[in-house]
N, C-alpha and C positions, 0 to 999 in steps of 0.2 A: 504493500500500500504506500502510492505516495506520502510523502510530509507534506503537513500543509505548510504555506508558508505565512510568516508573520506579514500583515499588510503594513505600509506604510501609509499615514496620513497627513497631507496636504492640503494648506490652504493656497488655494489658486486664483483668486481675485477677490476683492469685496470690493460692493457698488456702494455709493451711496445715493437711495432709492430716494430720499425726499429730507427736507431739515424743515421743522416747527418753528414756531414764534418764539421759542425759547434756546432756539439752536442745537436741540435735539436732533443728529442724524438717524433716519433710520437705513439700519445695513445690510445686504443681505451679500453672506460673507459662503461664499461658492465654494467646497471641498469637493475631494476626489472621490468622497463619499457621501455627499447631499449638500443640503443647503441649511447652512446653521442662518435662523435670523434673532438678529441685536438693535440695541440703538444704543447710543452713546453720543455720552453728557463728554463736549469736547473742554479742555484745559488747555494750557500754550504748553507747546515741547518742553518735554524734560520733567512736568509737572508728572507726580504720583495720579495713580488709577485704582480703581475698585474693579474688580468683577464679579456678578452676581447671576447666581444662578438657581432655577428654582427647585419644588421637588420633584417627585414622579411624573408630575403631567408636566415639566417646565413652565412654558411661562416669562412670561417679562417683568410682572408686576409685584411678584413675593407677598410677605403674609400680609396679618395685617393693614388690611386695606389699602394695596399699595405703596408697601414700605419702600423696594427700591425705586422708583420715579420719584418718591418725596426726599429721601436720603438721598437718592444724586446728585439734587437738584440743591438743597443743604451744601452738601461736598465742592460741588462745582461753585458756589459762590466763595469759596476757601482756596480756589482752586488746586481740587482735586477731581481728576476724571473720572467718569465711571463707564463699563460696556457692561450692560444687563442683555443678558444672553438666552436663547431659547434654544433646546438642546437637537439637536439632526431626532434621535433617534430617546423621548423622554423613557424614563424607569428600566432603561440598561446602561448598568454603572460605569463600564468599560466604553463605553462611546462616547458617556457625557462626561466621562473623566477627559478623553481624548478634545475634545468641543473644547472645555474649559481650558487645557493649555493651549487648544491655537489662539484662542482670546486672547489671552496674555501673553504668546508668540506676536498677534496682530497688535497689540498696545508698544511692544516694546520696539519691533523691529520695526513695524511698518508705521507706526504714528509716534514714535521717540519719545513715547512716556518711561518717566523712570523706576520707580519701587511700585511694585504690585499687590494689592491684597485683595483675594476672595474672600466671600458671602454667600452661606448657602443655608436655605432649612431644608426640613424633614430628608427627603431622599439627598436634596442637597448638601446637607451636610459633610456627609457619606462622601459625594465628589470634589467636595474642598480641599476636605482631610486630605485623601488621594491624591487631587493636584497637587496642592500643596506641598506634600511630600517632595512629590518626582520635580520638580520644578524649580532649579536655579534664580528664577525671577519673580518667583513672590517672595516676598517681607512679612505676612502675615497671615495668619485664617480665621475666620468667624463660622462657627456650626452653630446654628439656630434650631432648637427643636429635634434635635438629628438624630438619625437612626443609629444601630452600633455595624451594622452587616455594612460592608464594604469599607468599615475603620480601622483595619488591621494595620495600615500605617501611620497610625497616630501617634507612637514612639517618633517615629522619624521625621514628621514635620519640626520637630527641635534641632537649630535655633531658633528656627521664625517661631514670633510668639500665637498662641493660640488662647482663643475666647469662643470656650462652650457656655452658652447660655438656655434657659428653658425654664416651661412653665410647670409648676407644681400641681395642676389640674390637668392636665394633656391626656385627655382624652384616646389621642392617637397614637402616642409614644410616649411611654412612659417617662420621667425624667433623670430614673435610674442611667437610661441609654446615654444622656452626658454625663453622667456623674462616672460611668466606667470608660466612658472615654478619656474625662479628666485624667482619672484615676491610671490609664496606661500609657498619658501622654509625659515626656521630658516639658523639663523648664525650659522657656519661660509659660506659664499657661494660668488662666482665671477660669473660674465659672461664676456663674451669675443665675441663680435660680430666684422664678418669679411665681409668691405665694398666690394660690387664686386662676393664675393665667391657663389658657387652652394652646392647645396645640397652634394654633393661628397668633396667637401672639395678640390678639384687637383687646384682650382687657387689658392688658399691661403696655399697650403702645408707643404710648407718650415717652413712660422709664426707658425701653427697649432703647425707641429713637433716639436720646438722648443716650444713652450709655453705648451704643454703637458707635453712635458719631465719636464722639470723645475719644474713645476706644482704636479707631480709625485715625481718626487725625494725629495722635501722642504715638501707636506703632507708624507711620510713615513717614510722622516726621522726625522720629528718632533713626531710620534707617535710611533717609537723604543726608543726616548729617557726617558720616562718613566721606562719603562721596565730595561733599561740601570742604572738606579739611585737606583735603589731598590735593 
């Protein structure tokens, strides 16, 4: 029997399909295996970037009642970038692990953003961790809500710092599932557990927003200033 062989994956063009009144692009970024579509909150070169990605069914918009359009849009006034991402192929982990680093290939190579950090809930989580990991060019990772299956590298996203957070009512995942994430990840790493909150994050919203941002802003710009010294 033959060996299969390992694919390689390719980003080979992104358009940008239309830009909003807020300068919103929206992307649709062509692989050699589908069509991943984004939009993205632009910043001037060299400026840090977020990537965000949702869970099972993808998505643009994240929990919480559209938390990433309102967090980027936050972000970008600080300027920081963001590409929120919908996945080729949503609720398989190895493809949208794959998606998330051409984002962060497409932020770094092709648009000369500098330190990267992903955001991801529920199944998202799960593909942060994993980019994160494998991935030379992010500085940080946020698991929102997140599962534990597909977090076997959550050791090895250390150094980049890591923020699990989750609601103490979650409905859909328990919020053991970050606490054993915490619990097998290296330093540097926080949790942030929200009494009362669901799986969606909309009771606790406001706190979330706020302690993301924050969160966001203190790892990126602690990982530009290297860069700045040299």
């Amino acid at each position: 029997m033959a060996r299969r062989q390992k694919k390689e994956f390719v980003l080979k063009s992104v358009a940008v399909e239309s830009t909003d009144e807020h300068g919103v692009e929206a992307l649709a970024m062509q692989t050699n295996a589908g069509l991943i579509e984004a939009r993205l909150h632009p910043a001037s070169a060299g400026a840090a970037a977020v990537v965000w990605v949702g869970g099972s069914g993808g998505g643009l918009d994240g929990p919480a009642w559209g938390m990433y359009p309102r967090l980027a849009g936050q972000l970008a006034a600080q300027g920081i970038a963001s590409l929120r991402l919908h996945y080729r192929k949503p609720n398989y982990l190895e493809d949208c692990v794959v998606d998330t680093l051409l984002g962060v290939q497409y932020l770094v190579r092709q648009r000369g953003y500098g330190a990267v950090a992903l955001v991801g809930h529920s199944f998202g989580g799960a593909v942060v961790v994993s980019a994160g990991a494998l991935s030379d060019e992010v500085v940080a990772v946020v698991a929102m809500s997140s599962q534990t299956y597909g977090t076997d590298l959550a050791p090895r996203v250390s150094p980049r710092p890591l923020l699990v957070l989750h609601g103490t009512a979650d409905e859909i995942l328990s919020d053991a599932c970050s606490r054993n994430i915490y619990e097998r990840a290296q330093e540097p790493k926080e949790i942030l557990l929200y009494p009362g909150c669901r799986h969606g994050l909309d009771e606790c919203r406001d706190q979330v927003d706020a302690d993301v941002v924050r969160w966001l802003v203190k790892q990126l710009a602690a990982a530009a200033r290297p860069a700045e010294q040299v």
